[in-house]
C-alpha positions in Angstrom: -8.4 23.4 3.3 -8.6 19.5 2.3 -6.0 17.1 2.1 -4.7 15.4 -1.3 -6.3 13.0 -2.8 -5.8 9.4 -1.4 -3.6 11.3 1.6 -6.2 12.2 4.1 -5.4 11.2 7.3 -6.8 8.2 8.7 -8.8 9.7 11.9 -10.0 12.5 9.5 -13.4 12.1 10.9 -12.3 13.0 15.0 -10.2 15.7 13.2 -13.3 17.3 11.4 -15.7 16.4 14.5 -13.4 18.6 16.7 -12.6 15.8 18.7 -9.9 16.3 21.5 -6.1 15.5 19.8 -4.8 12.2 21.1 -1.3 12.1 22.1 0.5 8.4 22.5 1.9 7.2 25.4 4.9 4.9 24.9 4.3 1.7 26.8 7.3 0.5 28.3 8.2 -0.9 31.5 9.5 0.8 34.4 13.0 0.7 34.6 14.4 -1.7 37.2 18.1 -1.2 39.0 20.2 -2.6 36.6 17.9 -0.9 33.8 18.7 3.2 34.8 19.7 3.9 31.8 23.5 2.9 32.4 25.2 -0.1 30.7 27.4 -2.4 33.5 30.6 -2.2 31.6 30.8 -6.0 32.9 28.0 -6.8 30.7 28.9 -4.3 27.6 31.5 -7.2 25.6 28.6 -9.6 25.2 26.3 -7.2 24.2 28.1 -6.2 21.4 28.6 -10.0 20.3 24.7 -10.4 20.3 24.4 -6.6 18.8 22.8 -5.3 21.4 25.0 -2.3 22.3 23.7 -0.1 20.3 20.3 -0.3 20.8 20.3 -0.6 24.6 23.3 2.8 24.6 19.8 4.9 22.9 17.5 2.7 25.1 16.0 6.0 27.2 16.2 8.3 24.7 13.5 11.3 25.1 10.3 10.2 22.4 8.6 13.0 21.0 5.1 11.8 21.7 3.5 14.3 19.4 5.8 13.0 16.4 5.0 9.8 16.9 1.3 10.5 17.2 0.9 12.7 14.5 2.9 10.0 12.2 0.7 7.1 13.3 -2.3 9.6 11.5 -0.5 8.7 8.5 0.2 5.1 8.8 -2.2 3.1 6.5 -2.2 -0.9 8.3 -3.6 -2.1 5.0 -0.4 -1.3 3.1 1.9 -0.7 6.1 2.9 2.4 4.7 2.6 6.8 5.6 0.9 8.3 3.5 2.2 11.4 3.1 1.8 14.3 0.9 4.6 13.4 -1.0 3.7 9.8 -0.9 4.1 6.4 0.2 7.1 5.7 2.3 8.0 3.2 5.0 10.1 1.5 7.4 12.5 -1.2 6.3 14.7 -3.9 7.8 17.8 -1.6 6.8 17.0 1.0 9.2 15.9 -1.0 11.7 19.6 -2.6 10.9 21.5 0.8 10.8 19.5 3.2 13.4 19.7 0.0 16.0 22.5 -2.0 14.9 20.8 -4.9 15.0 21.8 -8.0 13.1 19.2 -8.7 10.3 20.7 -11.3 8.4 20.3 -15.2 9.4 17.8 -18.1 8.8 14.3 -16.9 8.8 12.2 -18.1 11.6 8.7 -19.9 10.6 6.1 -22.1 12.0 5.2 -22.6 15.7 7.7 -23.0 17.9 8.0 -26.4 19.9 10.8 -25.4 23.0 10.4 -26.9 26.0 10.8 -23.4 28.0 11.4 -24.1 31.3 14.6 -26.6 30.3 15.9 -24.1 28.2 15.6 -21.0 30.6 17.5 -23.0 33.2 20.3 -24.0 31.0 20.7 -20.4 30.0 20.1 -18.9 33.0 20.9 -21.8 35.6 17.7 -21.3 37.9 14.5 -23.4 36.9 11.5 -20.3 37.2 8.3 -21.8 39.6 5.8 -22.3 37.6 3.5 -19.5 39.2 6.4 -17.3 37.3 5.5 -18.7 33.7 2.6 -17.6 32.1 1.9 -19.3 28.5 5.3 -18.9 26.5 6.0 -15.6 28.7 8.1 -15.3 32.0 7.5 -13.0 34.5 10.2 -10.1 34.4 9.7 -9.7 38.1 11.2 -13.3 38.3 14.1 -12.1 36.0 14.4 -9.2 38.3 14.5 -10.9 41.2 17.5 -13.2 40.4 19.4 -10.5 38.5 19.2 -7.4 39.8 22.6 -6.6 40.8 25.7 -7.6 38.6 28.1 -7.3 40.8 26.4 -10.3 42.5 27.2 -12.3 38.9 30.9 -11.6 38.6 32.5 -14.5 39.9 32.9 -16.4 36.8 32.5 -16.5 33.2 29.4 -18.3 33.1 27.5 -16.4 35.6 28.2 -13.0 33.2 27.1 -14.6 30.5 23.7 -15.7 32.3 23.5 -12.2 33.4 24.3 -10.7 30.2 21.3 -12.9 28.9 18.7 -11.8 31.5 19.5 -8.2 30.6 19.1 -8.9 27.2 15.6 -10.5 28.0 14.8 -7.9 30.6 15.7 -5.5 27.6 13.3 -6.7 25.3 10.2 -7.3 27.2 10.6 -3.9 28.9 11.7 -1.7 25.5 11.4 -3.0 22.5 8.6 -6.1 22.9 6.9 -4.5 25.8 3.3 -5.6 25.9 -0.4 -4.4 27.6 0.7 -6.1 30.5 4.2 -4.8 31.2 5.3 -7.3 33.2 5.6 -10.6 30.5 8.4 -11.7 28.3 7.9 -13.9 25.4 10.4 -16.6 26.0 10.6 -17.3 22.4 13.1 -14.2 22.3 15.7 -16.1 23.6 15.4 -17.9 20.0 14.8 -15.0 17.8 16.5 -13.0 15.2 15.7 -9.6 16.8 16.2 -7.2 13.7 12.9 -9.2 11.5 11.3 -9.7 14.4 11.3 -6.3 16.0 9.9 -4.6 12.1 7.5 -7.2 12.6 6.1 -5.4 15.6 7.0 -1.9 14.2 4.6 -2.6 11.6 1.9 -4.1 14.0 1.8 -1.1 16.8 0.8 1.7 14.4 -1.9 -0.9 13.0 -3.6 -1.1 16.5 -2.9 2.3 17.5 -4.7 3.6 14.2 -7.7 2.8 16.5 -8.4 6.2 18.0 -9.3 4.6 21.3 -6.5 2.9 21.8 -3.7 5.2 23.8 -0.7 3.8 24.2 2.1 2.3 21.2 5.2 -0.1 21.8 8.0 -1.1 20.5 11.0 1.0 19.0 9.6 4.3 18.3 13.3 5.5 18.6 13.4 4.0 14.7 10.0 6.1 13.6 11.2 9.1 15.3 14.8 9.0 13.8 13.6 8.3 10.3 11.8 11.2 10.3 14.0 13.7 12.4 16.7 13.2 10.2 14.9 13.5 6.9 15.3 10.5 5.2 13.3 8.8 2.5 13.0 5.5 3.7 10.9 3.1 1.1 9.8 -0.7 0.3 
């Protein structure tokens, strides 16, 4: 029994070789204190200014590896698309808007970005990071662990909230939805981002590489992949 036409699977040749099925791992960091899976109600007002309480209320959700996997069969990187048996479909900037809540609207972000880092993580943070915690554009989340672990420590005033609120924001997106090989680096250009484009962006990129049958692990929201096709929908360009 084949396939349709033009909807063949892309590891179709492990598949016929009787090769052993691959099953994803979701790289993601390991969760720190204030990362448990619990929201500090202290911290829940600015997270739904920067609309980030919804996606960080679903951040731990169970991930069916095997859905994932088996989708990521489908995914074609040259179109960006599943090819299913009843055809084409992808994932689009509205679902990542309505299945994370994430604001997708605002000026789009080109070119190479020019921020001095280090000035600008201390004015939003107030602590300068040693330079043996900055790697390229990335900070070291052990750093941002280190000097907000505990909220209750960052209650005192207004303006230590809001720096905490930011470092769980950041710690947020290098350990969920941005996490990298290393697991332990944040891009610091997410302080600047619109995080709805940029976190298709990646959506789109991590099936790409994990079409490689050696690779083993995916990032990024799978939560969105998983949804989409749990709940039936027929998402398209």
């Amino acid at each position: 029994m084949g396939w349709p036409a033009g909807h063949d699977p892309l590891f179709h040749p492990y598949i016929w070789n009787r090769e052993p099925d691959r099953v994803l791992s979701i790289r993601r960091t390991t969760k720190s204190g204030h990362q448990d899976g619990s929201i500090p109600d202290e911290v829940r007002p600015y997270l739904a200014q920067e609309g980030m309480l919804g996606v960080t209320e679903m951040s731990y959700f169970p991930i069916d590896h095997q859905l994932i996997s088996a989708l990521v069969e489908w995914w074609r990187p040259e179109t960006h698309t599943f090819h299913m048996t009843f055809g084409e479909c992808t994932i689009t900037l509205e679902d990542v808007s309505i299945f994370l809540d994430l604001k997708v609207h605002g000026d789009p972000i080109t070119g190479c970005s020019t921020y001095r880092w280090v000035p600008l993580v201390k004015d939003l943070f107030g602590i300068t990071p040693p330079t043996t915690s900055i790697k390229g554009g990335k900070l070291k989340m052990s750093w941002v662990d280190q000097y907000f672990f505990d909220v209750s420590m960052h209650v005192h005033i207004m303006q230590q909230i809001e720096r905490y609120a930011r470092a769980y924001i950041l710690r947020f997106l290098g350990g969920k939805l941005f996490s990298d090989k290393s697991s332990t680096l944040v891009l610091m250009r997410y302080l600047v981002m619109l995080w709805g484009s940029a976190l298709l962006g990646h959506l789109y990129r991590e099936p790409c590489v994990a079409t490689n049958y050696d690779n083993k692990e995916i990032s990024g929201a799978c939560d969105t992949i998983k949804d989409n096709n749990r709940n039936g929908e027929t998402f398209s360009l």
